[in-house]
C-alpha positions in Angstrom: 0.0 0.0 0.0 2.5 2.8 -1.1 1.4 6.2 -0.6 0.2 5.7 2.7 1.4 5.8 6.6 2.9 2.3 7.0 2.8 0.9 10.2 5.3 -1.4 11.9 5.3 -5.2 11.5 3.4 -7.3 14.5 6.4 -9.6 14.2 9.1 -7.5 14.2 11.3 -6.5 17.7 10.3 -2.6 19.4 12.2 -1.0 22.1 9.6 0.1 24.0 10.0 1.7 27.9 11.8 -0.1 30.1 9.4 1.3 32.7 5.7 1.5 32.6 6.4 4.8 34.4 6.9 6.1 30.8 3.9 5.3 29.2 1.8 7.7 31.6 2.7 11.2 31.5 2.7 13.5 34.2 -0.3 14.8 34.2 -2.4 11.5 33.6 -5.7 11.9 36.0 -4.6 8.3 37.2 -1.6 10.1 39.2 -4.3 11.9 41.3 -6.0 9.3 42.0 -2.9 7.4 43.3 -2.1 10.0 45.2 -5.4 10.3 46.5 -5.4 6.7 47.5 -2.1 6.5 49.2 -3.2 9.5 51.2 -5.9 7.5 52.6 -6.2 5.7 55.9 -8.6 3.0 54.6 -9.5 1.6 58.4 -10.3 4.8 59.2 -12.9 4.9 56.7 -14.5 1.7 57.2 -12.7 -0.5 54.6 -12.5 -4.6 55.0 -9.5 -6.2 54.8 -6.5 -3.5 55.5 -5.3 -6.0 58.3 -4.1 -9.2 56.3 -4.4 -12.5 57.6 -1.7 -14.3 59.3 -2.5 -17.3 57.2 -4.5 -18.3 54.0 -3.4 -16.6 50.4 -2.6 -13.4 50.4 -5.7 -10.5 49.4 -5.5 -7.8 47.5 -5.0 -4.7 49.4 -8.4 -2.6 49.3 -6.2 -0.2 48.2 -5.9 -1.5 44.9 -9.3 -2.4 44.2 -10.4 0.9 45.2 -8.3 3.0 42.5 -9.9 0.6 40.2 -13.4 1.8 41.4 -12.2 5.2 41.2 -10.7 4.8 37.9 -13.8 2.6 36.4 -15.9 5.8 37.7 -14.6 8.3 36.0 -14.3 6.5 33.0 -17.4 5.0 33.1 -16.9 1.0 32.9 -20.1 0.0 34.5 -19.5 -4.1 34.9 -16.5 -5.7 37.0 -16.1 -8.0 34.1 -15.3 -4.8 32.3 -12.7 -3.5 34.8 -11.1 -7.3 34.9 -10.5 -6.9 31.4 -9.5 -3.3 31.6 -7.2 -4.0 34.3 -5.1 -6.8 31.8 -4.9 -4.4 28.9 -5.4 -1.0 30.0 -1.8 1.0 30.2 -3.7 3.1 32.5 -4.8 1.2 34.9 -1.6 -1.5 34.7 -0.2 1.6 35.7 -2.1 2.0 39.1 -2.2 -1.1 39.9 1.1 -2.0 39.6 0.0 -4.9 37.0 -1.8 -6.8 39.6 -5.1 -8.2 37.9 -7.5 -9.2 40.4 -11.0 -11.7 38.6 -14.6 -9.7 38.3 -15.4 -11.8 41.1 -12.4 -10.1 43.7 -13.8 -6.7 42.3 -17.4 -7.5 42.6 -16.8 -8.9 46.4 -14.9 -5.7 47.0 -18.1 -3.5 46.3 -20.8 -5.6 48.1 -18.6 -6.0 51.1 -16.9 -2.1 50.9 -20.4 -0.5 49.5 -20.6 2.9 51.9 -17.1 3.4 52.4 -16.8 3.5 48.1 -19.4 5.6 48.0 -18.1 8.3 50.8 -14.8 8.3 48.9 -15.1 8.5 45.5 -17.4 11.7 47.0 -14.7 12.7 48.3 -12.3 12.4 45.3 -14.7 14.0 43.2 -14.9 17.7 45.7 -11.4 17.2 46.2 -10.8 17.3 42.1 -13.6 20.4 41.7 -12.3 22.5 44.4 -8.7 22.1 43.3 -9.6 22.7 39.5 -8.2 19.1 38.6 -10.0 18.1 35.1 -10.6 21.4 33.8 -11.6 20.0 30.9 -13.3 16.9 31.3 -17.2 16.4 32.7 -17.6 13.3 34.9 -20.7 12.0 34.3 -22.7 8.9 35.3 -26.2 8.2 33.5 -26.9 11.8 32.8 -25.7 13.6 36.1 -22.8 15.9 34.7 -20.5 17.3 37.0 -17.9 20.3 35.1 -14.9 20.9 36.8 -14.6 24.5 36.0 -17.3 27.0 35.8 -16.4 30.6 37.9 -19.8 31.0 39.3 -18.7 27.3 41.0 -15.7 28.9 42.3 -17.9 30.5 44.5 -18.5 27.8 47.7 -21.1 27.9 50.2 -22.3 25.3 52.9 -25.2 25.2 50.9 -23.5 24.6 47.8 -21.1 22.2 49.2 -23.9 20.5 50.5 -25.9 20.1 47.6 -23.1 18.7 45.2 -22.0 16.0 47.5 -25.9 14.8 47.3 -25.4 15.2 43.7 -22.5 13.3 43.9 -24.0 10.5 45.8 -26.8 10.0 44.0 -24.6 10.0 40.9 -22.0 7.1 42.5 -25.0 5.0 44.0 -26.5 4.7 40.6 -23.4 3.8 39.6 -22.7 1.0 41.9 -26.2 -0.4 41.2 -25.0 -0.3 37.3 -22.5 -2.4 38.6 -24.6 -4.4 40.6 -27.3 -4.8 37.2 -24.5 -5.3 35.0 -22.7 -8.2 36.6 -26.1 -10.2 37.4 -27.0 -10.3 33.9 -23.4 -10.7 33.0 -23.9 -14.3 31.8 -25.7 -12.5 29.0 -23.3 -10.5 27.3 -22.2 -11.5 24.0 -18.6 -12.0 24.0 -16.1 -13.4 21.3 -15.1 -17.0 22.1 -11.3 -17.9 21.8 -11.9 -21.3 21.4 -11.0 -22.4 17.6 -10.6 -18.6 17.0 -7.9 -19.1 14.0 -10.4 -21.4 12.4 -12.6 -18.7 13.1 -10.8 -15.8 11.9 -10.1 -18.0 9.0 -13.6 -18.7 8.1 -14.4 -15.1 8.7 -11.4 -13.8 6.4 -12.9 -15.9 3.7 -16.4 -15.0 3.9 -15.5 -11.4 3.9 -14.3 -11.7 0.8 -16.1 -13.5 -1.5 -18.2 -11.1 -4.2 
């Protein structure tokens, strides 16, 4: 295909990064919500599980599974199949979570045992990131509740106001946890593409493509 932008062959060897570090600039939202996180004292706020046990396998540290809540939020990924999956390819979120890959199930466990205290926080994140101007350009937004970061007259905070958003805001998470919630009961449901056989597959698929 001359005359066009070639890209590079599949097959052939790329220096990429030697750190993953690299691949998320420096003023990536997920770097506030790790430092968000970290900031955190988790007990404190009613989180399960931030004492490990002395034996068994090792959990995941709430930590973890709450930037993926946080992330899945703002970025709208309403199933905890759908963070798994983002979790095992997303650069993003391998980022945050230091490559660890907890199952839909661990994430899903997470919310019905951690329920409040996610909601209180990502509240919490949320005024945190409009008071200090943090997504100037974005909207979060969950099922039609819009929430701009930057707007002069919101500059402008009163108890009242204060008070208000945050039961904006927590309207806005509980729906989406109970997206969540919908979304993994009739997760058997969703159409997927099966791997099993899939170069037969892609073979079959190639072929019918293309005949006139």
């Amino acid at each position: 295909m001359k005359r066009f932008v070639a890209g590079e062959s599949r097959s052939q060897a790329t220096l990429f990064p030697e750190l993953l570090d690299d691949f998320v600039s420096e003023d990536n939202p997920v770097r506030a919500i790790e430092a968000f996180v970290d900031a955190l004292d988790l007990k404190q706020l009613g989180f399960n599980g931030v004492v490990p046990h002395a034996t068994g396998r090792p959990a995941y540290h709430p930590a973890v599974l709450l930037k993926i809540y946080l992330y899945g939020y703002l970025n709208r990924i309403q199933s905890s199949r759908r963070l798994e999956r983002e979790a095992q390819r997303n650069v993003e979120l391998m980022w945050l979570t230091e490559r660890l890959t907890p199952d839909f199930k661990t994430i899903a466990d997470f919310r019905k045992n951690n329920g409040k205290a996610i909601q209180a926080t990502c509240r919490d994140f949320v005024l945190i990131c409009r008071r200090l101007g943090l997504f100037s350009h974005s909207v979060m937004a969950i099922d039609g509740s819009k929430f701009k970061a930057v707007n002069n007259r919101d500059r402008n905070f009163t108890l009242a106001k204060m008070k208000r958003r945050a039961e904006e805001i927590d309207k806005s998470i509980e729906r989406y946890l109970h997206q969540l919630d919908a979304m993994d009961q009739g997760s058997a449901a969703i159409t997927e593409m099966r791997t099993t056989g899939l170069k037969e597959k892609i073979a079959s698929l190639t072929e019918e493509v293309q005949q006139p």
